[in-house]
N, C-alpha and C positions, 0 to 999 in steps of 0.2 A: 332486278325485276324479272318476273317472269316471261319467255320467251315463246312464239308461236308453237313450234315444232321442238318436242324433245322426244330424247332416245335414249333408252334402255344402253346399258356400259358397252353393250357389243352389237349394235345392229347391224344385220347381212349388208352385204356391198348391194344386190337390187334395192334394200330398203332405200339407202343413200339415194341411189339412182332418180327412185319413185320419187324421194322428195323434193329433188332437186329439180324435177321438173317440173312436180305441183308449182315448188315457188316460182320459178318463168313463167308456166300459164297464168297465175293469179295476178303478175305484173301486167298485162295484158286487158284494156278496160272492154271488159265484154259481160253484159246480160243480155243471155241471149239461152237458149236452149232447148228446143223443141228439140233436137235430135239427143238429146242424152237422155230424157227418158228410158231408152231403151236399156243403159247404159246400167242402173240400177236397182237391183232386184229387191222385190215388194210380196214375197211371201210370208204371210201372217203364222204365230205360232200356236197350234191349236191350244196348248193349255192356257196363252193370254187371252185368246178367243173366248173361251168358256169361262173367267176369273174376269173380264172386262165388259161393262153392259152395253149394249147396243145403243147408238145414237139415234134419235128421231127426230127427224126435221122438221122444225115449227118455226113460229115466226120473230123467235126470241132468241137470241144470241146464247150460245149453249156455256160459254166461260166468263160471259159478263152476266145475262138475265137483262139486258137490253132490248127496246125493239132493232130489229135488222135492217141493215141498210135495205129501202127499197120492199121493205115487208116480207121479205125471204132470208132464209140464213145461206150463205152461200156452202154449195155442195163440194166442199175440202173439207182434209185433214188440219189438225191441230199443225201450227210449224212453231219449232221453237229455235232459235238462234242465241248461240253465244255470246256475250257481249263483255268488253272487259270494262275496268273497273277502277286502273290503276292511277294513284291521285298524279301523275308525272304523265301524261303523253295523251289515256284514253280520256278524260271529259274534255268539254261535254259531249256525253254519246249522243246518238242520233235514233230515234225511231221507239224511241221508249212511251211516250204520250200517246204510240198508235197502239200497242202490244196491249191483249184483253187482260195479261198477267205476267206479271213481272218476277220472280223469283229471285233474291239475292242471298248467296250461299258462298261461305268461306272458302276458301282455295288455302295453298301454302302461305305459313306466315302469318294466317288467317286476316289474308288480302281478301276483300272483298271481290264476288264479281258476278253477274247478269244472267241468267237466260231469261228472256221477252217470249213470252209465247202469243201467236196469232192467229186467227181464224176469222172473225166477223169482219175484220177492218185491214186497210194494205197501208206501206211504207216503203217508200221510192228509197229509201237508204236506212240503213239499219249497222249498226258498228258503233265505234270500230271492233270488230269480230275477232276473237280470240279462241283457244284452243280448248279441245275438250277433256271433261274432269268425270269421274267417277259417281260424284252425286247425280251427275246431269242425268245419266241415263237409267238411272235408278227413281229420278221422277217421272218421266217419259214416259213409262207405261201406263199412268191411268190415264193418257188421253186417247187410247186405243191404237191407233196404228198413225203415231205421226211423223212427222218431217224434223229430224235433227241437224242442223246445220251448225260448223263449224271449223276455227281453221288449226287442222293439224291436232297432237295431242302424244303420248307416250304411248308405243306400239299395245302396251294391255287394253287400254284402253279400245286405243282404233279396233283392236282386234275383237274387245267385246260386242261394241255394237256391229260390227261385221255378222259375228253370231246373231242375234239379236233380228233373226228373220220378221220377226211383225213393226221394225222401225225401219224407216229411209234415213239412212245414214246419209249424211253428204258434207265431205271435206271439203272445205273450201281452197283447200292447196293440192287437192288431187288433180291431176292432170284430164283426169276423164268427165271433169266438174266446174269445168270455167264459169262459175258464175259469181266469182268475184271483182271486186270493183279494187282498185288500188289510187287513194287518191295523192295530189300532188301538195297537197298544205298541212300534211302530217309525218312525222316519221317514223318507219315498219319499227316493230312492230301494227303501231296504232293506226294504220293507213288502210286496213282492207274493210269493206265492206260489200256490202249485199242489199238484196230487196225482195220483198215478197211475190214479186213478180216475176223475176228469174227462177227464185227457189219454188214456186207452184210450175213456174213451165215444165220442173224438172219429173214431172207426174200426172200429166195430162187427164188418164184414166183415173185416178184416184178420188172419188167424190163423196166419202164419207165421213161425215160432220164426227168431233168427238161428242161422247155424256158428257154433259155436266161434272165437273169435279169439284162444287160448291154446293152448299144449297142457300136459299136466301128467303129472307124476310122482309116486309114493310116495315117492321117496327122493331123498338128498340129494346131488348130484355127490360125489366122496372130495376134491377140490382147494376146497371149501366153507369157509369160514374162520369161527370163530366169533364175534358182534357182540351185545353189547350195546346198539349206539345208532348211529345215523348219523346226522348233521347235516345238512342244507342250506341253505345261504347262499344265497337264492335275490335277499331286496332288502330296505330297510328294513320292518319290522314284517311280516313274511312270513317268513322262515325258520325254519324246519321241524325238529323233531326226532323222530325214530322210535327207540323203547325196545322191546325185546324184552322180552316178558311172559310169564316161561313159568310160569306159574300156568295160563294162559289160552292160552299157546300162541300170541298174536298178538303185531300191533305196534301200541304206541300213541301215538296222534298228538299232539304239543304246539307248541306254539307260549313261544321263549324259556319253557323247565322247565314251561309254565305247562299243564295239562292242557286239551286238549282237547275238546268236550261236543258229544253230539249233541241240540239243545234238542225234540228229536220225543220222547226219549223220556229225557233228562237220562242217558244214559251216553258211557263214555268212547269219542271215535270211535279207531276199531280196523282192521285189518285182516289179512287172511292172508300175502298179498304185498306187499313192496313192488317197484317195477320203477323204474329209474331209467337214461331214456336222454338221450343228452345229443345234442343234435340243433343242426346250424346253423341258423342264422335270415335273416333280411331284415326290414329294416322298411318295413311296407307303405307306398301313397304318399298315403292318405288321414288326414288327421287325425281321431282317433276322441273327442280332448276338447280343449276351446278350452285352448288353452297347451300343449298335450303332442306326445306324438312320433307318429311311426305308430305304429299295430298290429304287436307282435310275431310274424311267419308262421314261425310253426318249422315246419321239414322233415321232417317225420316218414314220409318215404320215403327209401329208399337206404339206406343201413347209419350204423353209429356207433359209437361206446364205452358201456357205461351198466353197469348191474348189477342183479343179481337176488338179495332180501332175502328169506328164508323159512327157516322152522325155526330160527332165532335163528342165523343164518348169513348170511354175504353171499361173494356171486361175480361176477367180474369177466365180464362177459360182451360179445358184440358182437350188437348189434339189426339183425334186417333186414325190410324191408318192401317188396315188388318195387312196390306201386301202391297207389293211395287206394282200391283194393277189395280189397287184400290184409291176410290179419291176419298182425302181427307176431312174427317166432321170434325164439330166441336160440342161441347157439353158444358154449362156453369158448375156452380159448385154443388147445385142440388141436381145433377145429372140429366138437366133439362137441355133440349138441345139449341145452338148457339146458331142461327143464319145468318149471311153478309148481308148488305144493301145491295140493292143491283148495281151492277158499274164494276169498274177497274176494281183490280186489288193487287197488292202488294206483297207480296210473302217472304219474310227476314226471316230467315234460317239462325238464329244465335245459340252457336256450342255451348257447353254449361259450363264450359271454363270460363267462356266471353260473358255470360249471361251474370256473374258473382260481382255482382254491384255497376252492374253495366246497364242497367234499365232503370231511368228516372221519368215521373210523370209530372205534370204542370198542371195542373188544376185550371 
């Protein structure tokens, strides 16, 4: 299985150092953090500045299309946190039912795994938190300038988003970032976690809502076909079944019939959309676990095939996405354009290797 913290065949002796001390802080139960603020740097990069659209504050939740808690959207960044995935140690996760979007994107082995992103709504616990990947930070930019959290990852990485001046990187095994939790009825890997409360303390000044990376609709395309369930075959002990719940009006999330929980607050995890684009890949050239393959790097630029799940309906759709600071539209087959319902949504990343008989639907 995959592990928090990996490293490149030869890392320096300070690397060691650095990480060895991340992990003692992060043993440590502390959220807490109005002094590290200061601690990491928030300069935006002009060419995402001019390629990413400004946000404007209304009274509708800018990544669901919700009204706002309290009839304001609160004045933060987008935060998105890692989440793992793995069917042995991390379910059920925690803090997924509060996240306005959920992304689930292959990893090595093409394990499944999480980033939750947050802005309208908070989660007193969010995990268990896991390391960071290559795709993550290559979705991150169309939320403008947000908050990455996560623990640990292979030095290219840490080291890209380090570059990556218009993102708040923040490890959760850095020493200089204690605001991990480490609980006692799990074990590490699967035992750290976080909350949106710690990780906004860690940016006090920063009060800029993202755009929109949606757009949405009332109503349903006429070429909408009705679905009871859609499957994905995504890899052993990872695929996915989505049930339309019209009691509830949503979709609910299972794993082999077996229902889904979200252990933050023991219900079933849900959402409004589901979105499924089917994206090529590469495997990257670093090994991210002793015995395994690269890193899965899906493409999630350029166009694709995939579909769009809402109102107990699904539609064949095509995804396009000009850059990693653009947000993602959709289009039917007569190149009309394709809106979510307001609410949650769900976005299944399926490689085109996974995707070759790995998508069935239920009428």
């Amino acid at each position: 299985m995959p592990a928090h913290t990996r490293k490149p065949a030869a890392p320096s002796a300070a690397t060691i150092r650095r990480r060895r001390l991340g992990v003692a802080a992060a043993l440590v139960v502390v959220i807490a953090a109005a002094a590290a603020g200061a601690v990491l740097a928030t300069k935006h990069h002009p060419s995402h500045a001019e390629s990413a659209p400004a946000a404007v504050a209304t009274s509708r939740c800018p990544l669901t299309d919700l009204p706002a808690p309290g009839g304001k959207v609160p004045q933060r960044p987008a935060l998105l946190v890692k989440i793992g995935n793995e069917p042995n140690g991390a379910r059920p996760q925690s803090g997924l039912n509060e996240a306005d979007i959920v992304y689930d994107t292959p990893a090595e082995g093409f394990i499944m795994r999480y980033m939750a992103v947050y802005q309208c709504t908070n989660a007193s616990m969010i995990g268990p938190d896991r390391s960071l990947r290559w795709v993550d930070y290559h979705l991150a930019g169309q939320f403008g300038s947000p908050i990455l959290a996560f623990a640990g990852g292979i030095d290219p990485n840490l080291q890209a988003v380090q570059a990556d001046h218009w993102l708040h990187s923040v490890d959760l095994l850095d020493f200089s970032s204690p605001v991990g939790v480490r609980t006692t009825n799990r074990v590490p890997p699967d035992n750290l976690y976080t909350s949106t409360q710690a990780l906004y303390g860690l940016f006090p000044k920063d009060h800029t809502p993202p755009a929109p990376v949606f757009t949405y609709t009332s109503s349903l395309p006429k070429s909408a076909k009705p679905l009871s369930a859609a499957a994905l075959n995504f890899s052993a002990g990872t695929d996915v079944v989505w049930h339309w719940n019209a009691a509830g009006k949503d979709w609910l999330h299972t794993y082999a019939n077996s229902p889904d929980v979200d252990a933050l607050t023991n219900q079933p995890v849900s959402t409004t959309n589901v979105v499924v684009e089917i994206v090529n890949y590469r495997l990257g050239p670093y090994i991210e676990s002793p015995g395994g393959s690269g890193d899965v790097e899906s493409q999630t630029t350029g166009s694709g095939q995939g579909y769009v799940l809402r109102d107990g309906h699904y539609l064949p759709v095509t995804w396009h996405r000009a850059s990693d600071s653009a947000a993602t539209t959709f289009t039917d087959a007569a190149g009309n354009p394709v809106g979510l319902a307001p609410g949650r949504t769900w976005v299944e990343l399926m490689t085109t290797a996974q995707a070759k008989g790995g998508i069935s639907f239920t009428p």
